[in-house]
C-alpha positions in Angstrom: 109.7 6.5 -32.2 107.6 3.7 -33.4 106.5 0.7 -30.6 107.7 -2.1 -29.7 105.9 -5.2 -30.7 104.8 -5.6 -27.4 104.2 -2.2 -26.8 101.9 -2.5 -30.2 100.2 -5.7 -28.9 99.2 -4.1 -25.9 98.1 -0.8 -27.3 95.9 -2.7 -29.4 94.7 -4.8 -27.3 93.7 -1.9 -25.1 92.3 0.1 -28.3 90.2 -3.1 -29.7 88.5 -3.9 -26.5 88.2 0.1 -26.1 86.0 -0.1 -29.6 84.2 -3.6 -29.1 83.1 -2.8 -25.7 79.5 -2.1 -27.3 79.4 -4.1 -30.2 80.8 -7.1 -28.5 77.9 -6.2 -25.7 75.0 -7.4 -27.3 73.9 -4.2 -27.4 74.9 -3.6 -30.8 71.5 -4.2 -32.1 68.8 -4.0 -29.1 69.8 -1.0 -27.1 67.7 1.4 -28.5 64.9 -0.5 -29.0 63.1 0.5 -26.4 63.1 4.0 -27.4 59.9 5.1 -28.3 58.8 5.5 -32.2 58.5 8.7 -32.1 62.2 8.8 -32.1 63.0 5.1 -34.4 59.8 5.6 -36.9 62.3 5.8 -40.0 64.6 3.5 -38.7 64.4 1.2 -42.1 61.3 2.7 -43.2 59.6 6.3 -44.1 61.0 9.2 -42.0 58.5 12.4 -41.2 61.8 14.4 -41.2 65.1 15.1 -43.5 68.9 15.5 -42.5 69.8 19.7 -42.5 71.2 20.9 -45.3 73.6 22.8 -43.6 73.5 26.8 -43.4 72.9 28.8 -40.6 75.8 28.9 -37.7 77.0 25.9 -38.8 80.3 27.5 -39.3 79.9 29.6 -36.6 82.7 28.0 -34.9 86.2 29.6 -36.7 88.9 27.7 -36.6 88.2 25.7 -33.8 86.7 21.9 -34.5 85.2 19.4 -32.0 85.7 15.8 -32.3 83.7 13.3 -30.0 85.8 9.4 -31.0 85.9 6.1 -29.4 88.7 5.7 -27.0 92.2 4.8 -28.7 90.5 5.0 -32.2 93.1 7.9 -33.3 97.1 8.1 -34.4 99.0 9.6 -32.2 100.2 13.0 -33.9 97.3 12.9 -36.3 95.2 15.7 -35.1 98.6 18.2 -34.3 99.9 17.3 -38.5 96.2 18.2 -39.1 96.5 21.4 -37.3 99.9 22.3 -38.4 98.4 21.4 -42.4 94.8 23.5 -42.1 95.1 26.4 -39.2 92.6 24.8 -37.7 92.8 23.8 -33.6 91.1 20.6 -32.8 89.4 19.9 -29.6 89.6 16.1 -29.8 87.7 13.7 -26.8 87.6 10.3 -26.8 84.2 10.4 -24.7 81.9 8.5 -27.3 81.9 5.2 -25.4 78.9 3.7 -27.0 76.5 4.2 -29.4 73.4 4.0 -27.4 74.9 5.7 -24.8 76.0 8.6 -26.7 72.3 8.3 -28.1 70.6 8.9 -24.7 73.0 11.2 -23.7 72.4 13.7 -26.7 69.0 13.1 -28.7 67.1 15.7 -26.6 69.5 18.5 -27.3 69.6 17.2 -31.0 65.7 17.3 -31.2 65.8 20.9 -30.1 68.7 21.8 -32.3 71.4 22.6 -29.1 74.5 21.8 -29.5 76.4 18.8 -28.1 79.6 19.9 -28.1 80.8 18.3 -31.1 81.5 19.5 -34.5 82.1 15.5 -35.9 81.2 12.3 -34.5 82.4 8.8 -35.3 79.1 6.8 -34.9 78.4 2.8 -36.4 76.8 2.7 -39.7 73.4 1.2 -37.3 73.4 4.9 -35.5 74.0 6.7 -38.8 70.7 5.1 -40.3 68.8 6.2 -37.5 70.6 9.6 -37.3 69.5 10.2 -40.8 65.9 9.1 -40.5 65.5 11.1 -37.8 66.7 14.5 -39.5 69.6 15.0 -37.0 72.3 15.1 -40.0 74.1 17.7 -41.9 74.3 17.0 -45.6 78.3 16.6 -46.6 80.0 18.9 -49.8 82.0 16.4 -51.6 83.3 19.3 -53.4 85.4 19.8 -50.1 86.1 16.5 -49.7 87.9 15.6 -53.1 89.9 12.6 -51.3 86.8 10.6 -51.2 87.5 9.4 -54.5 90.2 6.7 -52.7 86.9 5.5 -50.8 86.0 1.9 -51.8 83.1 2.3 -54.3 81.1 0.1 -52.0 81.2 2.2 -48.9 80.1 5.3 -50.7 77.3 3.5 -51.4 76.7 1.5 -48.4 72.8 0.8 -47.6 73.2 2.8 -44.2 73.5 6.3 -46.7 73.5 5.7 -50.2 75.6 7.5 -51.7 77.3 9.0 -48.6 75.2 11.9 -48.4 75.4 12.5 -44.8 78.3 9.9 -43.7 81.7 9.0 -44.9 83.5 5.7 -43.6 86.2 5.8 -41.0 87.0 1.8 -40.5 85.4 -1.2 -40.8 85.7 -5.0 -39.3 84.0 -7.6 -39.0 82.9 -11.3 -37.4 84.5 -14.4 -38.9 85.9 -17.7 -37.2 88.7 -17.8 -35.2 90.4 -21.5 -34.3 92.7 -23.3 -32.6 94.4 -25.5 -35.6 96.5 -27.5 -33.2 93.4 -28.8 -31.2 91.0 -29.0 -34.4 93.7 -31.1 -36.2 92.2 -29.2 -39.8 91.6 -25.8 -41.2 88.0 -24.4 -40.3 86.1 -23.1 -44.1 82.5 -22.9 -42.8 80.0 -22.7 -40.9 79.0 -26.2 -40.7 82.4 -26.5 -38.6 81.0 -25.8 -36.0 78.7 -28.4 -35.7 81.1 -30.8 -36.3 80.5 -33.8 -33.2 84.6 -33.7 -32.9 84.1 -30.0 -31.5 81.2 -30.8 -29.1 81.2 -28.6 -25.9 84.0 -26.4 -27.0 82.3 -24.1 -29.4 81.4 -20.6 -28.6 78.8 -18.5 -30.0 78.7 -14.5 -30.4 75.9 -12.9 -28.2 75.1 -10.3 -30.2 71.7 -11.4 -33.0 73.4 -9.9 -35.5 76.9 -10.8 -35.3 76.2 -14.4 -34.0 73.4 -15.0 -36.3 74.5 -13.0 -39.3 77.1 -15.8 -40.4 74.2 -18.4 -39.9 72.4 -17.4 -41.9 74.3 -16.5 -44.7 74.9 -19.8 -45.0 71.7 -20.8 -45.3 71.7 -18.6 -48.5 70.2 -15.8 -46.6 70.5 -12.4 -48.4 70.6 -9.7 -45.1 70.0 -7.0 -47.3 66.4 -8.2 -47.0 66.4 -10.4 -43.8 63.3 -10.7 -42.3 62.2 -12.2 -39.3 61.0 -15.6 -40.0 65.1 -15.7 -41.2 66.6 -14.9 -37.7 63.5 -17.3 -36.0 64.8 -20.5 -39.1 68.7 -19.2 -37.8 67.9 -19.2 -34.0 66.4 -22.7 -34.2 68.9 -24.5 -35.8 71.4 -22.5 -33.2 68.7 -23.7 -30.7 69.1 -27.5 -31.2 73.0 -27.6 -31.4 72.9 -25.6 -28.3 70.4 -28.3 -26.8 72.6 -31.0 -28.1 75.5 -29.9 -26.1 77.4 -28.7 -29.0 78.0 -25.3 -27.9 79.8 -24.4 -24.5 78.8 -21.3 -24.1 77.3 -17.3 -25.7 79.7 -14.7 -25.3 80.2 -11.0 -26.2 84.1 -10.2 -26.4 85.1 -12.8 -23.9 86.2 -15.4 -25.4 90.2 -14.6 -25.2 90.8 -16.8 -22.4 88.4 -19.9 -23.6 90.4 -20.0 -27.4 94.0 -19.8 -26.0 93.9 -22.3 -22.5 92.1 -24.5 -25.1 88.3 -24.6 -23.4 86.6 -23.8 -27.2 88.6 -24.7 -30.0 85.9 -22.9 -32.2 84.8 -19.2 -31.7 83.2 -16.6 -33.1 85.0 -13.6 -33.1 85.9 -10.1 -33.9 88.3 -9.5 -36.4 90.1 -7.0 -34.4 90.9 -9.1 -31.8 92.7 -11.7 -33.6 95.9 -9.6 -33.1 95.7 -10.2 -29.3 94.6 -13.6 -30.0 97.5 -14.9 -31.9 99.5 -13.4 -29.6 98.6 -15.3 -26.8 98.8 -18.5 -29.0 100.3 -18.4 -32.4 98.4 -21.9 -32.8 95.0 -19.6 -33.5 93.9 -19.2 -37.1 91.1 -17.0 -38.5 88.8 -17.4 -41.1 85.8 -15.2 -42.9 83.9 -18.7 -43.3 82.5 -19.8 -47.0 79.6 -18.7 -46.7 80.2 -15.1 -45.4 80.7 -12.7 -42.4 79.2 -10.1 -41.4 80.7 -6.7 -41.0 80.4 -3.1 -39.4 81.3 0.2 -40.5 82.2 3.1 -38.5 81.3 7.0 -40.1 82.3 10.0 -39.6 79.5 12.4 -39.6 78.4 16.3 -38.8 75.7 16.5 -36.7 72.7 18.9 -37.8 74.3 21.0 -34.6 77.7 21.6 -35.7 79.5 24.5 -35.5 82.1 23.7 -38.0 80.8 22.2 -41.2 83.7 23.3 -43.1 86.4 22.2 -40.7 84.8 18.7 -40.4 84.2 17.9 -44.0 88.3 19.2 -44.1 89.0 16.8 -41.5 87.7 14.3 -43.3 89.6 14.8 -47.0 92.5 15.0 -45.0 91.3 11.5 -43.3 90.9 10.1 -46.7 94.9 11.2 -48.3 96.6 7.7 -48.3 99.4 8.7 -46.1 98.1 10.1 -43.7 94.9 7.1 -43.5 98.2 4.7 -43.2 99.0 6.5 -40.4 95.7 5.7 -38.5 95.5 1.9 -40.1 99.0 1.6 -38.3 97.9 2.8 -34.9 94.2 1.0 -34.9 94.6 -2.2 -36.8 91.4 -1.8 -38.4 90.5 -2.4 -41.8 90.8 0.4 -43.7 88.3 2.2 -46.3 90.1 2.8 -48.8 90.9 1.2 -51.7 94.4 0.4 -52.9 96.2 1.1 -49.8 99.6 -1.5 -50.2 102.0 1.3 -51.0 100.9 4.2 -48.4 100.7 1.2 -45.7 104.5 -0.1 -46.7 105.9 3.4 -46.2 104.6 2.9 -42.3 104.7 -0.7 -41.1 105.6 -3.4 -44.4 104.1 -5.9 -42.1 100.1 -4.6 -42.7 100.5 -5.3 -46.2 100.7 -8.9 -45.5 98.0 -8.8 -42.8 95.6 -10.5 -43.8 93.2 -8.8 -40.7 94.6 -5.1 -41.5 94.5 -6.1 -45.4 92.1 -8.8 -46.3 91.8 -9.6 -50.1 88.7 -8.5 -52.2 87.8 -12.2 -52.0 87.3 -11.9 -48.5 85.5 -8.6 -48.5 83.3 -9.9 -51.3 82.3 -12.5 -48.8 81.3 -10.2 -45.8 77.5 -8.2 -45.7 76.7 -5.4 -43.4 73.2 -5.5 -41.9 70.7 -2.8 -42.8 68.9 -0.4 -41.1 66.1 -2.3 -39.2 62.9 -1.4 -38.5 62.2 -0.9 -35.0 59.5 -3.6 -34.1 61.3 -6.2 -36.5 64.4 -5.8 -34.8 62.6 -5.5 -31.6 61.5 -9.2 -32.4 65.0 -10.5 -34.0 67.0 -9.5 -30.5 63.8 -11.1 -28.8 63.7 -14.6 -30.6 67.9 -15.5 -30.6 67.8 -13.7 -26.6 65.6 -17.0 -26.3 68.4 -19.1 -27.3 71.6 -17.5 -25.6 69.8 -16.7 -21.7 70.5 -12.8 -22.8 
């Protein structure tokens, strides 16, 4: 029995703030970076060691495969048509609450080689890179996971894993502009919106460097696939000033729900999967990937060099990647999906994504939206450092 539309709004509400509860945290980009470099050296840079290739008891595991998710991140019925499809038995937990969390909590066990408990983990593209440079891995068959080839081309080779050697994408999102068109009086395009003197005091800026920075500076024609740090220092002091000037009202992580709908900003940055809950609380809100670009994150599903189940993850995944069955997750998360030409599988479940412009954005909006690369560790250190300066974090 499909949800009501309530029922829907709430269940996403509850599965968006379930997934953004780190990302919209701040913690996105500095929580790890006080780990020592021993463990971060090839974070963006030269690693000492390489991902597994697999082998050993990797598939020591039978039939039985372990999945470690963020909480509400899965269709309900997904796993059991999996089952039912493959003979497999999936023991599924939606205990990955973080990604620096889940970091702490398993890279001395990965170091040694022990297992965690999971055959297949859904980390951000940010973990992957540092997952791979660290050797704690398991390189993917594509031969076993033919489905791939629905994968948009620019995933597969996504600067996290060229190539998707040891990752394939599960969702993506990303940070645009959301607005309140009957208080703005005008449709918001870019950046410069915000620093419009009509606006003043009831703007809000992202907390996070890279999400509340990213769209900054890519309108000051900054390239992030080779950001550096005098870029985020030239970003932070022109966010600085306006901030000085009384333009902005406050820095937030995912809270700005309440300040865009009772009318306290007018302007926010925001997550693209919250826009749902956004609009509604009041259909007057509009969002926007601005001119200039967004910035965007990607979740992966990857084998960790511990698995037990090589075969029954990389299965998992191709059966992931078959249209149908990926409508069926895009229905239930409201994410943006992976794949490429996804209109007809996602009319068979809900008409209404095809049309949704957050579930379905054109190529002309995903053109427009960068994902950061992987950072190295003191010049990432520095970038969380120099905007912290700015926002009181």
């Amino acid at each position: 029995m499909s949800p009501t539309p309530t029922d829907a709004t709430s269940r996403l509400a509850q599965a968006q703030w379930s997934r953004r509860r780190f990302l919209g945290g701040g913690a996105a980009l500095g929580g790890g970076l006080l780990l020592g470099p021993s463990l971060l050296a090839g974070c963006g840079g030269d690693s000492e060691t390489s991902s597994s290739d697999g082998g050993g008891d990797q598939n020591s595991g039978g039939k039985l495969l372990r999945i470690s998710n963020w909480p509400l991140y899965m269709a309900e019925g997904f796993n059991a048509k999996f089952e039912k499809e493959t003979g497999y038995t999936v023991d599924y937990k939606e205990n990955f609450q973080d990604n620096e969390t889940w970091f702490a909590a398993n890279r001395d066990a990965l170091a040694a080689g022990q297992d965690i408990g999971a055959d297949l983990v859904i980390p951000t593209n940010s973990m992957t890179a540092r997952l791979i440079s660290l050797g704690w891995l398991t390189k993917l068959d594509h031969a076993k996971i033919p489905n791939m080839k629905n994968v948009r081309p620019e995933l597969i080779e996504g600067v996290w894993d060229p190539g998707a050697v040891y990752s394939m994408p599960y969702f993506t999102g990303f940070a645009g502009l959301a607005y309140n068109k009957a208080e703005t009086g005008r449709e918001i395009t870019s950046v410069d919106d915000l620093w419009d003197p009509k606006f003043k005091g009831r703007v809000s800026m992202l907390s996070d460097m890279q999400d509340g920075l990213g769209m900054i500076m890519l309108a000051q024609g900054v390239d992030l696939a080779d950001v550096t740090v005098e870029d985020v220092q030239q970003a932070s002091d022109l966010v600085a000033e306006k901030n000085q000037d009384g333009q902005i009202r406050r820095f937030t992580g995912n809270d700005y729900q309440d300040d865009l709908t009772n009318g306290n900003v007018v302007i926010a940055q925001v997550y693209s999967g919250d826009v749902a809950q956004l609009q509604a609380d009041n259909p007057d809100i509009e969002f926007v990937v601005p001119e200039g670009g967004g910035t965007m994150f990607i979740d992966t599903m990857v084998a960790p060099i511990t698995t037990k189940n090589l075969d029954g993850a990389e299965a998992w995944m191709n059966f992931v990647y078959d249209k149908d069955n990926y409508a069926m997750l895009t229905d239930y998360v409201q994410y943006i999906p992976v794949l490429s030409d996804m209109d007809d599988a996602l009319a068979k479940v809900n008409p209404e994504l095809v049309d949704n412009p957050l579930v379905n954005p054109s190529q002309e909006v995903l053109d427009r939206v960068q994902a950061w690369p992987p950072l190295k560790e003191e010049d990432e250190a520095a970038m969380v450092k120099t905007y912290a300066k700015v926002t009181g974090g």
